[in-house]
C-alpha positions in Angstrom: -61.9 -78.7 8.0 -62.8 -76.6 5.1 -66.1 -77.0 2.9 -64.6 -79.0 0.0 -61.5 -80.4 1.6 -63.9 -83.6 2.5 -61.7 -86.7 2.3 -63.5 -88.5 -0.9 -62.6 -91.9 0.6 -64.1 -90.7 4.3 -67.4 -92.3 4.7 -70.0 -89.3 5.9 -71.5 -88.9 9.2 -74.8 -87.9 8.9 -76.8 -89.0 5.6 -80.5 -87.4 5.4 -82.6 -89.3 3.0 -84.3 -92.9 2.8 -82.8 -96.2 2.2 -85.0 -97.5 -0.7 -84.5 -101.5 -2.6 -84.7 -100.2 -6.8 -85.9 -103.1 -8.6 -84.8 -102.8 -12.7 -84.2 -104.3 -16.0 -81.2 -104.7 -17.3 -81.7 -104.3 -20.6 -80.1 -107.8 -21.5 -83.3 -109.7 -23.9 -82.5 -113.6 -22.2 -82.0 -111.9 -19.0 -84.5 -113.3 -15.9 -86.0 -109.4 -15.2 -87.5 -109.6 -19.3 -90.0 -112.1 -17.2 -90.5 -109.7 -14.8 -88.4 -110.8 -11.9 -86.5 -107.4 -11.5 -82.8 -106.8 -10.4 -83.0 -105.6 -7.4 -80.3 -103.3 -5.3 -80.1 -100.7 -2.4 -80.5 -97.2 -3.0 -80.1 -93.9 -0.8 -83.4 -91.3 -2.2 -82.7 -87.9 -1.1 -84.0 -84.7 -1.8 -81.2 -82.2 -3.1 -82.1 -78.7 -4.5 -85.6 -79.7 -4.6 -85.1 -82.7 -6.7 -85.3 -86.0 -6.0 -81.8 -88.1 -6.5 -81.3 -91.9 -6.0 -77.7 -93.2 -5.1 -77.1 -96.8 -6.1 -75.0 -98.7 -2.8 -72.8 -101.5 -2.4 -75.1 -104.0 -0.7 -71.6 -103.6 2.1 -72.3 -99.5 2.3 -75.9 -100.6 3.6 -74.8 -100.4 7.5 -72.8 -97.1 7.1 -75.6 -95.6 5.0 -78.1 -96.7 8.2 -76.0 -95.6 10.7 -74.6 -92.1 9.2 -79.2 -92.0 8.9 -79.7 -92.6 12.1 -77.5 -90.3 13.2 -79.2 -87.7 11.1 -82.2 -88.5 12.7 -80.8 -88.1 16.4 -79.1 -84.8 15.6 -83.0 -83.8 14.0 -84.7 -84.5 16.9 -82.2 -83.1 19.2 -82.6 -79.9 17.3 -86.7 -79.7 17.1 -86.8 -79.8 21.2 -84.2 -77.4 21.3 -85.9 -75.1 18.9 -89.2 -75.9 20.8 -87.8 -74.9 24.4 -86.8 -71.8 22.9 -90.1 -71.1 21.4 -91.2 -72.1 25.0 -88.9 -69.5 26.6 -89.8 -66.6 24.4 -93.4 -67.1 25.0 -93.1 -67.6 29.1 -90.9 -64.3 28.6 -92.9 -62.5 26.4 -95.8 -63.6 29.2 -94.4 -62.3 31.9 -93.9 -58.3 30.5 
């Protein structure tokens, strides 16, 4: 698959970010949250291009978002013991010379 070709619809497999609750107002002035008892929502907070982003989610998207997470982190861990092993190797060979 090409960059860009992504299937819109497709959920995505690997999210990196944190699953946050946003609590707002709504704006409306006889609305509950004008007392202070906020709406309250899940949100995906992610870093992108240095800035901060928040993604508002279907309370339903909640379990794909922690899965495709979660699968993030597995594939991030896997990756610093790799990387680590190989820093291992190049100092055991750079030892033995």
């Amino acid at each position: 698959m090409v960059a860009g070709d992504e299937d819109p619809n497709r959920f995505p497999l690997m999210l990196r970010g944190t699953l946050i609750t946003m609590r707002r107002k709504c704006g409306k002035p006889t609305c509950r949250c004008q007392q202070g008892q906020l709406h309250e929502g899940p949100a995906l907070s992610v870093s992108v291009s240095g800035k901060s982003i928040t993604i508002t989610l279907q309370p339903a998207d909640v379990p794909l978002v922690e899965a495709a997470l979660e699968r993030y982190r597995v594939k991030q861990e896997s990756l610093k013991k790799h990387a680590t092993a190989g820093v291992a190797a190049l100092r055991a060979r750079k030892a033995s010379r």
